[in-house]
C-alpha positions in Angstrom: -83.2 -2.1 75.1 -81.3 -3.9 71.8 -77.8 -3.7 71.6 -77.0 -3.2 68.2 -73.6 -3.6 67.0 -73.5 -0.4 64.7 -75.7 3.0 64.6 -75.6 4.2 61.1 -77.1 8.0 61.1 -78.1 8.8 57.5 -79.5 6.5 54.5 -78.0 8.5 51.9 -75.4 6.1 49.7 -72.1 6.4 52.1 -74.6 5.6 54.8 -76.1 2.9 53.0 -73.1 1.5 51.9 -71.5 0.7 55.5 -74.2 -0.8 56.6 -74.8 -3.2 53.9 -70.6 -4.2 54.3 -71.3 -4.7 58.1 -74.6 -6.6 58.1 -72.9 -8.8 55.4 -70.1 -9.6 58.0 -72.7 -10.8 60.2 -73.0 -7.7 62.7 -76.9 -6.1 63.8 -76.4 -2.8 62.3 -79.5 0.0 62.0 -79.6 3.1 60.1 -81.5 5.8 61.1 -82.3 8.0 58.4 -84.6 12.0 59.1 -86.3 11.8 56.4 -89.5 9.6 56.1 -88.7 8.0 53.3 -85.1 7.0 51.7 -84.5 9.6 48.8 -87.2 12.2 47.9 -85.9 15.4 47.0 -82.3 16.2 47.1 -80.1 18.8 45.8 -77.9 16.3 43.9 -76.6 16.6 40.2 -76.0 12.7 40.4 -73.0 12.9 38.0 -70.7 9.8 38.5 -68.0 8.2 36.9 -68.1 5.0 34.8 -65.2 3.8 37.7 -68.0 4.8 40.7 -70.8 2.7 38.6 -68.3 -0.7 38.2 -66.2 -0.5 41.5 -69.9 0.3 43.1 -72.1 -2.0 41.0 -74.6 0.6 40.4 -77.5 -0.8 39.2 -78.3 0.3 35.9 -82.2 1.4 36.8 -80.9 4.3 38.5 -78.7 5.6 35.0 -80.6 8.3 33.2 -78.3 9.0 31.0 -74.7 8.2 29.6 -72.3 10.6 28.8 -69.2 11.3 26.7 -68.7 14.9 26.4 -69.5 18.5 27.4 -70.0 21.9 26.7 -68.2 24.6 28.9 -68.7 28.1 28.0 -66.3 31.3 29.5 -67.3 34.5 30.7 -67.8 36.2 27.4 -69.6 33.4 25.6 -66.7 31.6 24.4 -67.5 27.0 23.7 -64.9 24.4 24.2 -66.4 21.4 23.6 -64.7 18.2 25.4 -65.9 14.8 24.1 -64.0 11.3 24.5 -64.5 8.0 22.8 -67.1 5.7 25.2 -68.9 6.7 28.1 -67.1 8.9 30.6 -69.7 9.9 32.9 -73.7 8.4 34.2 -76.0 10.9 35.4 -78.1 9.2 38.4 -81.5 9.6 39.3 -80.5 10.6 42.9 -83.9 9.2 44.7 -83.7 6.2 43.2 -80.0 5.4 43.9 -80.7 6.0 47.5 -83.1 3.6 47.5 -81.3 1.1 45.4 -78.3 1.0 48.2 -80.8 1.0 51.1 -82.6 -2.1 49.7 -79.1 -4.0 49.0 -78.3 -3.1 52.6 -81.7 -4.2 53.7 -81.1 -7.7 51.9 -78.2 -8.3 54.2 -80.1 -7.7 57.2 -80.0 -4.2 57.9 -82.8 -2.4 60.1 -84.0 0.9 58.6 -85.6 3.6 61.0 -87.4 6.4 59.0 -88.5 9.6 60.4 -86.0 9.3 62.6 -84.1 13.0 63.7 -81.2 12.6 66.0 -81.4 14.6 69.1 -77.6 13.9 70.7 -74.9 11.1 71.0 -73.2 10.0 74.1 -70.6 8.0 74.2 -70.1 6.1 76.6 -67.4 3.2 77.9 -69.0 0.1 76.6 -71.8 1.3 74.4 -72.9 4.7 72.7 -76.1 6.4 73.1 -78.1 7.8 70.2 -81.4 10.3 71.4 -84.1 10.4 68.7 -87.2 12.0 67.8 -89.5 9.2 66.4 -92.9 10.3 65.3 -92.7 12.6 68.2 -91.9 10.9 70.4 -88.1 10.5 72.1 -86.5 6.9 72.2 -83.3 5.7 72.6 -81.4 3.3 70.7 -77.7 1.9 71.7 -75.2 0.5 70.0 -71.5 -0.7 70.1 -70.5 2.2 67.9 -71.7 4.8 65.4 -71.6 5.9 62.8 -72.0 9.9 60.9 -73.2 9.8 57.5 -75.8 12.1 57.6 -74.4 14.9 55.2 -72.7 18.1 55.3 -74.1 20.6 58.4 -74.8 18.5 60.8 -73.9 19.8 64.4 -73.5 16.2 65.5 -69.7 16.5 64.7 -68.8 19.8 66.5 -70.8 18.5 69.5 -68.9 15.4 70.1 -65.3 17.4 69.9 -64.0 16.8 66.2 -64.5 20.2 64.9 -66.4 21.6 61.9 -65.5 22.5 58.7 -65.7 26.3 57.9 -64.7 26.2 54.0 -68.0 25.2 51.9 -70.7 26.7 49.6 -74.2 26.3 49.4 -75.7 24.2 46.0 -78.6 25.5 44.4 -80.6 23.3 42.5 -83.6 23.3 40.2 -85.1 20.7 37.6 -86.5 22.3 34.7 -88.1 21.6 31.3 -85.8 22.0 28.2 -86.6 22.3 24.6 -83.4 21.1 23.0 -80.7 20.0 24.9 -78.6 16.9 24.1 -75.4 17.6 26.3 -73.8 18.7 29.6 -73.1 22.5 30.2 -71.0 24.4 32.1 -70.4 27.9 32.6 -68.1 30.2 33.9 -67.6 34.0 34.9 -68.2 36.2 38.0 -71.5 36.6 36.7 -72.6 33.4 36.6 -71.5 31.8 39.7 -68.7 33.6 41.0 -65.8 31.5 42.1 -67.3 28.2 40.9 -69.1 27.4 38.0 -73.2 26.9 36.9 -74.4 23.7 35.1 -77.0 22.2 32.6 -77.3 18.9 33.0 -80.1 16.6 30.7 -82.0 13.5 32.5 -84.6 12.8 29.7 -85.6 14.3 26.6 -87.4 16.9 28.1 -85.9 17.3 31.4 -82.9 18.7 33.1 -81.0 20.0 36.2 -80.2 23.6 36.4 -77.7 24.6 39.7 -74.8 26.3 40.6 -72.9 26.8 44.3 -71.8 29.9 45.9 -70.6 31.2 49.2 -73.7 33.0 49.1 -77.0 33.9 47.3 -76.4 30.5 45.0 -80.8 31.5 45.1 -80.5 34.6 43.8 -77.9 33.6 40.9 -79.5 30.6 40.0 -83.0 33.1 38.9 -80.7 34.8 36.9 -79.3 32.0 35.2 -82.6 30.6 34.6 -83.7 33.6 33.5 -80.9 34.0 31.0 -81.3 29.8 29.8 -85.1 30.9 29.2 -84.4 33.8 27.0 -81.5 31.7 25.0 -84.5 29.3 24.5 -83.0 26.5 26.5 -85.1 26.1 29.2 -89.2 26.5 28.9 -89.1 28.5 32.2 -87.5 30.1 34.5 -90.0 29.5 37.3 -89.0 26.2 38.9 -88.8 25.0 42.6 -85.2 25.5 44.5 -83.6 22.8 46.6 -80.1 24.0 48.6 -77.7 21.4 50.2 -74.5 22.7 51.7 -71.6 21.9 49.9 -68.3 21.1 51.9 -64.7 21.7 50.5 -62.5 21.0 53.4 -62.5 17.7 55.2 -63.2 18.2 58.5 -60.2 18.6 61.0 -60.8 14.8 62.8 -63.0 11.8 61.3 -62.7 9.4 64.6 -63.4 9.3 68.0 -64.1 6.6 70.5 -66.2 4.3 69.6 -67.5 6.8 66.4 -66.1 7.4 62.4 -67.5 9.8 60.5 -67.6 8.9 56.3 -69.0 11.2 53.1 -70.0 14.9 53.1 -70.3 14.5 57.2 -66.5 14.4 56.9 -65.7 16.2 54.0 -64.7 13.9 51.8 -65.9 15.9 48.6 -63.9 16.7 45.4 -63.2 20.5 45.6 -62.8 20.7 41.8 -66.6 20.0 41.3 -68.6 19.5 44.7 -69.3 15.9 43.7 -69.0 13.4 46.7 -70.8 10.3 45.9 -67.5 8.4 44.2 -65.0 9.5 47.6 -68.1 8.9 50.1 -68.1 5.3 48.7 -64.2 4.8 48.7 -64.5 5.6 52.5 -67.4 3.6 53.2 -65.4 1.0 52.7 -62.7 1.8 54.3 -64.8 2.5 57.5 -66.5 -0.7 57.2 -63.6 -2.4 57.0 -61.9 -0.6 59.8 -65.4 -1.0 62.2 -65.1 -5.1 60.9 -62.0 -5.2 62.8 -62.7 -3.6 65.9 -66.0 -4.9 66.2 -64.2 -8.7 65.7 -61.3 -7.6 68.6 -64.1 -5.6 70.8 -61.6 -2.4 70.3 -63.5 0.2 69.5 -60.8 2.8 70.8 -60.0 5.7 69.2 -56.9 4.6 68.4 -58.0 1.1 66.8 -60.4 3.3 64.5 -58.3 5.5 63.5 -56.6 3.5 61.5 -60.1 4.2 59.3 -58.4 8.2 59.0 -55.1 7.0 57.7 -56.2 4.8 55.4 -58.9 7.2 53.8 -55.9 9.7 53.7 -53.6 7.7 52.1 -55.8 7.8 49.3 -57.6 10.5 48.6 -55.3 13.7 50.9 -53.0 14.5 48.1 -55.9 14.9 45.5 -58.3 17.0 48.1 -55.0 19.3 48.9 -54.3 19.9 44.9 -57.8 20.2 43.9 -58.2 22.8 47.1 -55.7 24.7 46.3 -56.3 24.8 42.4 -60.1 25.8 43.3 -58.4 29.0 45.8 -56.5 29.7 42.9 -59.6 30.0 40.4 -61.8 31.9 43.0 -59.2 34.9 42.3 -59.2 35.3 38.6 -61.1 37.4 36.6 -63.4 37.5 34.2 -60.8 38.5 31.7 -58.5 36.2 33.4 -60.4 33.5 32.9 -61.5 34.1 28.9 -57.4 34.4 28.3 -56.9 31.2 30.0 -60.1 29.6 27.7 -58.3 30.7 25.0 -54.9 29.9 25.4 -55.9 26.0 26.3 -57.8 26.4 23.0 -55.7 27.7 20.9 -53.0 25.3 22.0 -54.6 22.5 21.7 -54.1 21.6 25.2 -57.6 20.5 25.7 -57.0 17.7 23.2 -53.6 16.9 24.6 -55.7 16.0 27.8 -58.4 14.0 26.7 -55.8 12.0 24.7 -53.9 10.9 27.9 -54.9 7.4 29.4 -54.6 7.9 32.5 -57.2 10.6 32.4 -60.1 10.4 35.3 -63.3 12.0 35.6 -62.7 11.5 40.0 -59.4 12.1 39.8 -58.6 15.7 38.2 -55.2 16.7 40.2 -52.5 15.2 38.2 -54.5 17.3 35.0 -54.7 20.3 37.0 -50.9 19.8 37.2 -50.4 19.2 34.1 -52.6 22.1 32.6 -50.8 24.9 34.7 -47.3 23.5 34.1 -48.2 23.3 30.2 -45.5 25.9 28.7 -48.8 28.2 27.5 -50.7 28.5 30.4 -47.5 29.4 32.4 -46.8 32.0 30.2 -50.1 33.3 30.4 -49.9 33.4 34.1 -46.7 35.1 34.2 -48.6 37.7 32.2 -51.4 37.8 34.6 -48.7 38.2 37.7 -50.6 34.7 38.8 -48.5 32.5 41.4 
């Protein structure tokens, strides 16, 4: 049986984007991926920064569209638009940038495994062991080390002893055909998605996403809201087919083990704000390639050599995940009327300009503004009002 020097489970971008760092330093890495072909459907916006497309060198087949500005709308109907010079986001065709990564990883030298469901991983004291099911039948491949980038819910991570993570919702998502629609929209209220928001989100002309998360029956919420876009005229029906993908808010509680690192939604490492976790999976891609590099090189694949992979990805982004946590606990308990006052007061105010004037604002980065916002002399006083910590 081959050796391998890395066991990449998952072909998604993260998982893509180890492997294609570690076959470029020269190491036999293999990705196993569930599905039978990279990309198909997902339950993926695609929303990334203009940062994620340059640091990333997306390649510009997979951009749909470029965008500057959005729509958000409050409980009771209420617009703010937000728009900024230049482009500010790039919605992704999701399939294709899946494929794009695998093929750059491929280039390097990467082995791809399709149809490929993981069974159990043992670790062992010179090699790991990764059971598959393979076209039905069960085969084992071995490796030096693994890796987890196989997405949110996977029971790999509780199994081998670093925990799960207990605070997510579940995405719903639907692509639907539009009539007239030449912008992002969000929308907020209890009644719409409580505790999180619902989204419109063009690809082409006449095509769009429609989704939403919730702790529970996102389904059910996401027929009403298609119901309601259909009557408003901007959606030509409401009868669409559903895709769900669970949605993780809390890293999980360890990311390293002997001989193992887990990267992406697999370890949580997904902005609370929004959901969105292509931008942070890739930031710790490399981080875990570069960590896996080194032990590889030294043959120290201890858990303490990788989990130098854990501080450094916490350095980064652990201040930003905490904020954004706690500012998306914070929203899950206003209400309806709660929320319209706070619409209006950063309306009003002009606060929302004030924000999109200040340079150091970030579409991946949104805890500083959260900051900012609730420290803003208005909002405090409305909070006050509201008895709001």
């Amino acid at each position: 049986m081959k050796l391998h020097d890395v066991i990449v489970i998952g072909a998604g971008p993260v998982g893509s984007q180890v492997a294609y760092h570690l076959a470029g330093e020269g190491h036999e890495v293999v990705v196993l991926e569930q599905k039978p072909r990279v990309g198909g459907a997902v339950c993926w916006t695609g929303i990334i920064s203009q940062e994620c497309v340059r640091v990333f060198s997306i390649a510009d087949h997979v951009i749909l569209r470029q965008e500057n500005s959005a729509k958000l709308f409050s409980p009771s109907g209420r617009l703010l638009r937000l728009r900024r010079p230049g482009t500010q986001a790039c919605i992704v065709d999701r399939a294709a940038l899946d494929s794009a990564m695998a093929h750059r990883s491929q280039n390097k030298g990467t082995d791809y495994v399709l149809d490929s469901s993981v069974r159990d991983i043992e670790v062992g004291d010179k090699r790991v062991r990764v059971g598959v099911t393979f076209q039905g039948e069960r085969l084992n491949f071995e490796a030096r080390a693994v890796v987890i980038a196989s997405g949110f819910g996977s029971r790999l991570t509780s199994g081998l002893g670093l925990g799960k993570i207990s605070y997510f919702l579940m995405g719903a998502q639907a692509e639907v055909d539009t009539s007239r629609l030449d912008e992002v929209e969000v929308y907020l209220g209890q009644e719409v998605a409580p505790g999180f928001f619902a989204w419109l989100v063009p690809t082409s002309p006449h095509k769009a996403l429609v989704g939403l998360a919730l702790r529970h029956s996102s389904g059910s919420y996401l027929k009403k809201l298609m119901s309601f876009l259909r009557a408003q005229g901007k959606i030509v029906s409401d009868q669409a087919k559903i895709y769900f993908r669970g949605i993780p808010l809390k890293p999980l509680p360890r990311t390293y083990s002997k001989r193992l690192i887990v990267v992406g939604d697999a370890a949580g490492q997904v902005k609370p704000t929004t959901g969105g976790g292509i931008y942070y999976g890739l930031l710790c891609a490399d981080m875990a390639a570069r960590t896996l590099h080194r032990a590889l090189e030294s043959d120290d694949l201890s858990a303490k050599s990788l989990s130098n992979y854990e501080r450094e990805w916490k350095v980064k982004l652990n201040r930003e995940l905490r904020v954004d946590y706690l500012a998306r606990k914070f929203y899950e308990r206003l209400s309806n009327r709660q929320i319209d006052k706070i619409f209006d007061t950063i309306k009003s105010k002009g606060i929302a300009e004030t924000i999109l004037k200040m340079e150091d604002l970030s579409f991946d980065w949104h805890g500083e503004v959260l900051l900012r916002v609730l420290k803003h002399k208005a909002v405090s006083r409305v909070l006050e009002a509201m008895k709001m910590p």
